[in-house]
DSSP file (Angstrom, degrees, kcal/mol; ACC not computed):
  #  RESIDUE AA STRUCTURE BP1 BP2  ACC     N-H-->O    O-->H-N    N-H-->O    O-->H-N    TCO  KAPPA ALPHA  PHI   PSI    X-CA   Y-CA   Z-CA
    1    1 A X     >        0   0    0      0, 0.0     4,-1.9     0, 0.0     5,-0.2   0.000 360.0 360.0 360.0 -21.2   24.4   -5.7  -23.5
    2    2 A X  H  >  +     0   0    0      1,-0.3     4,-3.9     2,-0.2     5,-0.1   0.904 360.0  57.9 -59.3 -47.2   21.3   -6.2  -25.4
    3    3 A X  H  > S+     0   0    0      2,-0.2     4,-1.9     3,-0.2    -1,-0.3   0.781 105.2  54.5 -74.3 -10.4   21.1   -9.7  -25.1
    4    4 A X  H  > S+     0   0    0      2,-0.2     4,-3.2     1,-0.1     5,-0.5   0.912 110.6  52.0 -66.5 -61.5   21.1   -8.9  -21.0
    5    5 A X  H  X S+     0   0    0     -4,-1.9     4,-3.5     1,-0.2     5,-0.4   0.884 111.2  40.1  -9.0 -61.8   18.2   -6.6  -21.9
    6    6 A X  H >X S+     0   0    0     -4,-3.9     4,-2.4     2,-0.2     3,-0.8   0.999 116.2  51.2 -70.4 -62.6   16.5   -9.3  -23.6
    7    7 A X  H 3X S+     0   0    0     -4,-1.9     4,-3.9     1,-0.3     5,-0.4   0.939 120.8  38.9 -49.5 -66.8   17.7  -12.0  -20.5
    8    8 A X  H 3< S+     0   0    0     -4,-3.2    -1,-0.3    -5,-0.2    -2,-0.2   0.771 111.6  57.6 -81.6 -17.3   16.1   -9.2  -18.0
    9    9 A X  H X< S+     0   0    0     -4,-3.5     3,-1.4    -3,-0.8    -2,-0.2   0.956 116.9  35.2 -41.4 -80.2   13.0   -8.3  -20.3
   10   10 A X  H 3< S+     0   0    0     -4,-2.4    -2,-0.2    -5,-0.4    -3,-0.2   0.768 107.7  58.9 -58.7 -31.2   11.9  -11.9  -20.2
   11   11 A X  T 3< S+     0   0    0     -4,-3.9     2,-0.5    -5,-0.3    -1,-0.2   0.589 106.4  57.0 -80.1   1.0   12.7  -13.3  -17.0
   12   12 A X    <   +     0   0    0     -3,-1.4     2,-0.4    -5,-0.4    -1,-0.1  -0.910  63.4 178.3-120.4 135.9   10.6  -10.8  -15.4
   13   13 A X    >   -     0   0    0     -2,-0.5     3,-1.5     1,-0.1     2,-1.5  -0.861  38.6-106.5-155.5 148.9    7.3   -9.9  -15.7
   14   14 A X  T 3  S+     0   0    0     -2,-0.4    -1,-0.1     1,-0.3    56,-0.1   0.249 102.1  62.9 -36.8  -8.3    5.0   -7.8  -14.5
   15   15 A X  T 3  S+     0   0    0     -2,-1.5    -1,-0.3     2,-0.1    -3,-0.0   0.854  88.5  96.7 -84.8 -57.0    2.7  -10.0  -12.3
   16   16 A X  S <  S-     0   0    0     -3,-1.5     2,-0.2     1,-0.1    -4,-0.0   0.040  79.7 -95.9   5.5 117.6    5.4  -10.7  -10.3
   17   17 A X     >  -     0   0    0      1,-0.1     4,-2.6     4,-0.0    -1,-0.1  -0.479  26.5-113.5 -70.4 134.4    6.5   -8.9   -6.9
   18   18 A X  H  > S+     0   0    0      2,-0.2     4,-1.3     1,-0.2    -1,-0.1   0.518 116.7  40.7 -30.4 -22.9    8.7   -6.3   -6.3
   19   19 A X  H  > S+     0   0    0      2,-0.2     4,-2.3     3,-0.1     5,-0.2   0.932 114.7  56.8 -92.3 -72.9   11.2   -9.0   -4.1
   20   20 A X  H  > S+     0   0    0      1,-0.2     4,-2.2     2,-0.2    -2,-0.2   0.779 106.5  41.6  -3.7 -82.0   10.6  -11.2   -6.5
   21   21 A X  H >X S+     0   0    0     -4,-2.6     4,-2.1     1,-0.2     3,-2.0   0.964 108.1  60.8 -26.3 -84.3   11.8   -9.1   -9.4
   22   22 A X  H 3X S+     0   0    0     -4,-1.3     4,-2.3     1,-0.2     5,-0.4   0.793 102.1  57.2 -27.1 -40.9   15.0   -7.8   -7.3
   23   23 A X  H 3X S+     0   0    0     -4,-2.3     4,-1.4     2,-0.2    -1,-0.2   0.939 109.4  46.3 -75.6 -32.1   16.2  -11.9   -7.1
   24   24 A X  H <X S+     0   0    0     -4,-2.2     4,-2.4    -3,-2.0    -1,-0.2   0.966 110.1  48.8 -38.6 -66.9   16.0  -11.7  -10.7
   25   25 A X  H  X S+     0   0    0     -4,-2.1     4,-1.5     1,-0.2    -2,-0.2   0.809 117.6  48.9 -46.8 -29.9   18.1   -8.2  -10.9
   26   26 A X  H >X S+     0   0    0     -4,-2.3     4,-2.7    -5,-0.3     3,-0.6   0.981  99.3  58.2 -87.4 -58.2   20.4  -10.0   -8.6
   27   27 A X  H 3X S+     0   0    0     -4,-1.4     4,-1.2    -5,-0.4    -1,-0.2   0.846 114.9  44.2 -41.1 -41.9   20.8  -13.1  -10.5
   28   28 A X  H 3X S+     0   0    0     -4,-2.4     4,-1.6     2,-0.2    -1,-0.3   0.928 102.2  56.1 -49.7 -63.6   22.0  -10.8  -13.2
   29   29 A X  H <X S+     0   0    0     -4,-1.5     4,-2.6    -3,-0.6    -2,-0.2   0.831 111.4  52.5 -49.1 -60.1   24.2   -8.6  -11.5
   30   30 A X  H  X S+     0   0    0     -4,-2.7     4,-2.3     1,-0.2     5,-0.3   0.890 107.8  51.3 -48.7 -40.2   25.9  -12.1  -10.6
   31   31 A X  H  X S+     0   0    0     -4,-1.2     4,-1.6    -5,-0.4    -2,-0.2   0.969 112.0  44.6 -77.8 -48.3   26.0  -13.0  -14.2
   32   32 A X  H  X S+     0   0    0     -4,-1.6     4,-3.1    -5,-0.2    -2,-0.2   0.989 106.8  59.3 -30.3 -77.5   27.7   -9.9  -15.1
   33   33 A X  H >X S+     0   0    0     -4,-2.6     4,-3.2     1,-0.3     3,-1.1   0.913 106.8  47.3 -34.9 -78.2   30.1  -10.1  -12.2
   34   34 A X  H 3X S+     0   0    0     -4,-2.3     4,-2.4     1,-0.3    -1,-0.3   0.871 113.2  51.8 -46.5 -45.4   31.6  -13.8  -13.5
   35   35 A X  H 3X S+     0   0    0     -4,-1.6     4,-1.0    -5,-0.3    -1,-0.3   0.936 105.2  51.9 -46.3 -58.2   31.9  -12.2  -16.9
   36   36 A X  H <<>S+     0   0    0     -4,-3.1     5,-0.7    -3,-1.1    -2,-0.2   0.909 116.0  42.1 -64.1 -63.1   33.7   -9.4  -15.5
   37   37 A X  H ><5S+     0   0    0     -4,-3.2     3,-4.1     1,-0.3    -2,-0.2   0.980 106.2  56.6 -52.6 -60.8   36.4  -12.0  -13.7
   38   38 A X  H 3<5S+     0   0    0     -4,-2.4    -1,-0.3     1,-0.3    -2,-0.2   0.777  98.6  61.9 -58.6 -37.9   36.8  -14.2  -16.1
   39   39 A X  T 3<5S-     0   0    0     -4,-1.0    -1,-0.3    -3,-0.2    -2,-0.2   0.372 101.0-129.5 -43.2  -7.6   38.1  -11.0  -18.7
   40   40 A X  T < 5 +     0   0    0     -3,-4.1    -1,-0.1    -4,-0.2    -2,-0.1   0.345  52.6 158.0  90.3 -28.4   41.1  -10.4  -16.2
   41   41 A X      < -     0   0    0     -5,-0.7     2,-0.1     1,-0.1    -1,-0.1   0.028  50.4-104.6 -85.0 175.2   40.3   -6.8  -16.0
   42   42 A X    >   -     0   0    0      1,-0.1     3,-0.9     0, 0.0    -1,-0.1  -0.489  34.6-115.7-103.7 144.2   41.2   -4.4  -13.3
   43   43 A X  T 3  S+     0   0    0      1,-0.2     6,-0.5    -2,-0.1     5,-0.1   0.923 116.9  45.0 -50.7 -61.0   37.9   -3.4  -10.8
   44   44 A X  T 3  S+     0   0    0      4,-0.1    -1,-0.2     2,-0.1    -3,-0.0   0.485  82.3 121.3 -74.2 -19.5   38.3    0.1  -12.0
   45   45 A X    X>  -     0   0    0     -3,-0.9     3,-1.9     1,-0.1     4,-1.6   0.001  67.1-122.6 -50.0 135.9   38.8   -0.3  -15.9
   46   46 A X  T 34 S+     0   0    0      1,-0.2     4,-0.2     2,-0.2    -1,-0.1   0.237 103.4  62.9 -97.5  38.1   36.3    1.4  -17.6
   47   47 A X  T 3> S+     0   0    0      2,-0.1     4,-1.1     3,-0.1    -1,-0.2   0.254 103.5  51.0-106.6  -4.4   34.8   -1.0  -19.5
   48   48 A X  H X> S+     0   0    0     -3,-1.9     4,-1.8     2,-0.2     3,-1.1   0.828 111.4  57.2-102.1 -74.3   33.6   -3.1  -16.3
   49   49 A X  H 3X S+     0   0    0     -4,-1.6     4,-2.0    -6,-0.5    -2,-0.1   0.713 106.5  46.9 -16.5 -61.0   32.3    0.4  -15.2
   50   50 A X  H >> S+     0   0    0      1,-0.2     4,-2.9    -5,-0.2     3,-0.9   0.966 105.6  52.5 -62.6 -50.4   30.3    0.8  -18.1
   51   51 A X  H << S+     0   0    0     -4,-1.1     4,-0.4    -3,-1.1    -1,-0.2   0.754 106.8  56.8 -87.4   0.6   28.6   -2.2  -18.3
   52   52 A X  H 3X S+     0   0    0     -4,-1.8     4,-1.4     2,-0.2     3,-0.3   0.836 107.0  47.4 -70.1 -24.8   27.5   -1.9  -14.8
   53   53 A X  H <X S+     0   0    0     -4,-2.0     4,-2.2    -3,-0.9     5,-0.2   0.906 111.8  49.0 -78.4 -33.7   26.0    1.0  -15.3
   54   54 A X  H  X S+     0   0    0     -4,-2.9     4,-0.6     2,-0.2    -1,-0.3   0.636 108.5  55.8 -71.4   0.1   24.4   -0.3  -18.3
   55   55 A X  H  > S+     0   0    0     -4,-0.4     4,-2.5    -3,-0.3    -1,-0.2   0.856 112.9  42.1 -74.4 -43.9   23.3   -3.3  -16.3
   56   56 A X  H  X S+     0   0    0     -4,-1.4     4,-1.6     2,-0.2    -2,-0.2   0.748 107.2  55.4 -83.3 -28.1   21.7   -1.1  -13.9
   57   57 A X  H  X S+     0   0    0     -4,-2.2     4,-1.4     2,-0.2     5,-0.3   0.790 112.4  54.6 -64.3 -23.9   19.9    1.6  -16.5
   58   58 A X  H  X S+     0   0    0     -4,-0.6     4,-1.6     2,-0.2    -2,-0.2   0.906 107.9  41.7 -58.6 -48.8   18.5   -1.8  -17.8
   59   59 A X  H  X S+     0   0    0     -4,-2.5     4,-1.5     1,-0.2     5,-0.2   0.991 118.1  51.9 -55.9 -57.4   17.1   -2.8  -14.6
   60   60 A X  H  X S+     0   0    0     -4,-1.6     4,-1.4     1,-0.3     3,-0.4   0.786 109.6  43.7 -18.3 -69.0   16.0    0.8  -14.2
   61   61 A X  H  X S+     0   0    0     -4,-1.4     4,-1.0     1,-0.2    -1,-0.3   0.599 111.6  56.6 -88.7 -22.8   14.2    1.2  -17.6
   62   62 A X  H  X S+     0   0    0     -4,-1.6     4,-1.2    -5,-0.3    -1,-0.2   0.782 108.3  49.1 -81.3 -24.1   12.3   -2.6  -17.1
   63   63 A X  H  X S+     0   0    0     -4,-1.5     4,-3.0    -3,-0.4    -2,-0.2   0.774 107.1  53.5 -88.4 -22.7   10.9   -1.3  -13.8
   64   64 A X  H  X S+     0   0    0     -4,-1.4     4,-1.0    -5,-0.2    -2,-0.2   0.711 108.1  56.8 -55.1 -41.9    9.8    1.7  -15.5
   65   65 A X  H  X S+     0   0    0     -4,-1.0     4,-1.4     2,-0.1    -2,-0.2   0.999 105.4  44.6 -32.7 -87.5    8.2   -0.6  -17.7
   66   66 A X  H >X S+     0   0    0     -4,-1.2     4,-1.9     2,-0.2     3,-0.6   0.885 110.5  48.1 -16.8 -84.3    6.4   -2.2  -15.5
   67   67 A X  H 3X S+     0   0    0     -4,-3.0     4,-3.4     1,-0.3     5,-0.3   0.839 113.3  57.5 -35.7 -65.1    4.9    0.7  -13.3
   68   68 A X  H 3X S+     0   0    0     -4,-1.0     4,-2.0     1,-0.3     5,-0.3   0.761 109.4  41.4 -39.9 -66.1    4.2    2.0  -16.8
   69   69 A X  H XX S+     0   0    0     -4,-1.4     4,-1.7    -3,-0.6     3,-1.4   0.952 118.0  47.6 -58.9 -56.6    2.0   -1.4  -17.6
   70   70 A X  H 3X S+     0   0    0     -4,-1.9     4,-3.7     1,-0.3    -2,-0.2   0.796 109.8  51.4 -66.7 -46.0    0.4   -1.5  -14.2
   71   71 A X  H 3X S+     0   0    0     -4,-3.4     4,-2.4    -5,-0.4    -1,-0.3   0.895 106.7  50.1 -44.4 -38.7   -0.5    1.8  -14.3
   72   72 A X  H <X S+     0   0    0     -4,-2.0     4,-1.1    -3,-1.4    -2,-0.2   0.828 111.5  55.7 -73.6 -36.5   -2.2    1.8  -17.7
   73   73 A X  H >X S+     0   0    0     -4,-1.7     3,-1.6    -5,-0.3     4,-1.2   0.997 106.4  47.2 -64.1 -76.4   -3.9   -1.1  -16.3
   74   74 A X  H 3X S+     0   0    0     -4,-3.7     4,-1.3     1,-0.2    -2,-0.3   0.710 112.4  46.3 -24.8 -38.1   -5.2    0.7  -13.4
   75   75 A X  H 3< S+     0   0    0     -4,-2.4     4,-0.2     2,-0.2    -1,-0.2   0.682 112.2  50.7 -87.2 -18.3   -6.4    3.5  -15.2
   76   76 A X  H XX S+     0   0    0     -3,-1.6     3,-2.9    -4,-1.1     4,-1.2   0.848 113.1  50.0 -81.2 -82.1   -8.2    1.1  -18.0
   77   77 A X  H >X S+     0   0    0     -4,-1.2     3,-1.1     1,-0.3     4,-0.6   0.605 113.2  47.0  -2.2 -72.1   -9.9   -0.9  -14.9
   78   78 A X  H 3X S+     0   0    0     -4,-1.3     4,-3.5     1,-0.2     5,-0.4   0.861 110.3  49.5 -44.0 -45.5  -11.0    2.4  -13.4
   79   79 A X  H <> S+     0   0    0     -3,-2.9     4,-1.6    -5,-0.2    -1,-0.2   0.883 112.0  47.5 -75.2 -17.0  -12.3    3.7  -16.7
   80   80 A X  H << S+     0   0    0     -4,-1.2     4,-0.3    -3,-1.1    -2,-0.2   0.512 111.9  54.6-102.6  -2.8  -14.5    0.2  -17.4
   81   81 A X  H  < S+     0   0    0     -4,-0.6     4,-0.2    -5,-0.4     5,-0.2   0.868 110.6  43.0 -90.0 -20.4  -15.7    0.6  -13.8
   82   82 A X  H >X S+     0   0    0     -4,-3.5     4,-2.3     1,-0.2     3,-1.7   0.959 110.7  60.4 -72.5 -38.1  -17.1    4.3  -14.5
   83   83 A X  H 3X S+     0   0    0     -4,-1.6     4,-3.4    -5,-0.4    -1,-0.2   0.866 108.6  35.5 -71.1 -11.5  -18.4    3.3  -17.5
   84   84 A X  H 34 S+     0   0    0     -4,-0.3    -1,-0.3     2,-0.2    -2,-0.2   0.463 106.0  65.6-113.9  18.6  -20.7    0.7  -16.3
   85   85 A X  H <> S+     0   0    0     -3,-1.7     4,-3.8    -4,-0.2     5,-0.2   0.646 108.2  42.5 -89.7 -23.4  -21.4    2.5  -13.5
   86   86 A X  H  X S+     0   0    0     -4,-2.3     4,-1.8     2,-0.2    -2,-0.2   0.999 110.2  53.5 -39.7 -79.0  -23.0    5.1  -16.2
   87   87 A X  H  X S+     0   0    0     -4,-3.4     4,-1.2    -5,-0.2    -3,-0.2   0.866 111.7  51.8 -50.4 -35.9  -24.5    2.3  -18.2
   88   88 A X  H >> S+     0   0    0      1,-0.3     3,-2.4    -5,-0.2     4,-1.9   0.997 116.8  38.0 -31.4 -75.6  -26.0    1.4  -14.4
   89   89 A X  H 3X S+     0   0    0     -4,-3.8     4,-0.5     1,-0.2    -1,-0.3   0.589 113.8  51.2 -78.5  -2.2  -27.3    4.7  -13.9
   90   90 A X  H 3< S+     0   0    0     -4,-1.8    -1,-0.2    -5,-0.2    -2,-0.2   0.731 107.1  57.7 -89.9 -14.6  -28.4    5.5  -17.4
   91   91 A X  H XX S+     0   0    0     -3,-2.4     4,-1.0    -4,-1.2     3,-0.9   0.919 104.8  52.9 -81.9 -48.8  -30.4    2.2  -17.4
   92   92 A X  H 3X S+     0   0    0     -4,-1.9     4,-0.7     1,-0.2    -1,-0.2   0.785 109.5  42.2 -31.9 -54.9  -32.3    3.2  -14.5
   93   93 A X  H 3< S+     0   0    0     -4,-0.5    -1,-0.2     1,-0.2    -2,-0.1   0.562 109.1  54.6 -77.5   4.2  -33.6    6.5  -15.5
   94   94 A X  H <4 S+     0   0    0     -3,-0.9    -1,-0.2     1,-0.2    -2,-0.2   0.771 106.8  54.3-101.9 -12.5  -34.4    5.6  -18.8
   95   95 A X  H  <        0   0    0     -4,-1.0    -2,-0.2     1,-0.2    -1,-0.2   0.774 360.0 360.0 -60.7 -26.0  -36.6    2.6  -16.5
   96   96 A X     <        0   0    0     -4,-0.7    -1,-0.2     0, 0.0    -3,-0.1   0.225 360.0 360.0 -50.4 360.0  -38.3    6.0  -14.5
């Protein structure tokens, strides 16, 4: 399962759009699926169970990433526009 991890870490990246993303997740899910057949195993066995779910906490915890980065980004953006709207307004008064 890791190396899906790694497969869905790298083919996605944050710059990217939400749809975008999802065609990935799907493309996965697919790859998973064929794995699944080719092993023989019964729909319900609970080894196919598990590794969907871990396919899907993966997906989970990579969009969670993401917001994570975007936020951080947003909030750094925001913090380098107050500061130079400071340096603005500090330049001014000391011009007064």
């Amino acid at each position: 399962m890791a190396d899906f991890t790694d497969l869905i870490a790298r083919a996605v990246t944050p710059s990217m759009g939400r749809e975008e993303r999802e065609q990935v997740y799907t493309v996965v899910r697919q790859a998973v699926q064929r794995l699944q057949d080719r092993e023989n195993l019964a729909p319900d066995d609970p080894r196919i169970l598990l590794q969907r779910h871990l396919i899907e906490e993966t997906i989970r915890d990579v969009e969670f990433d993401i917001i994570r980065f975007l936020t951080l980004r947003k909030i750094e953006q925001a913090r380098m526009a107050q500061n130079a709207e400071y340096e603005a307004q500090f330049t001014q008064s000391k011009k007064r």
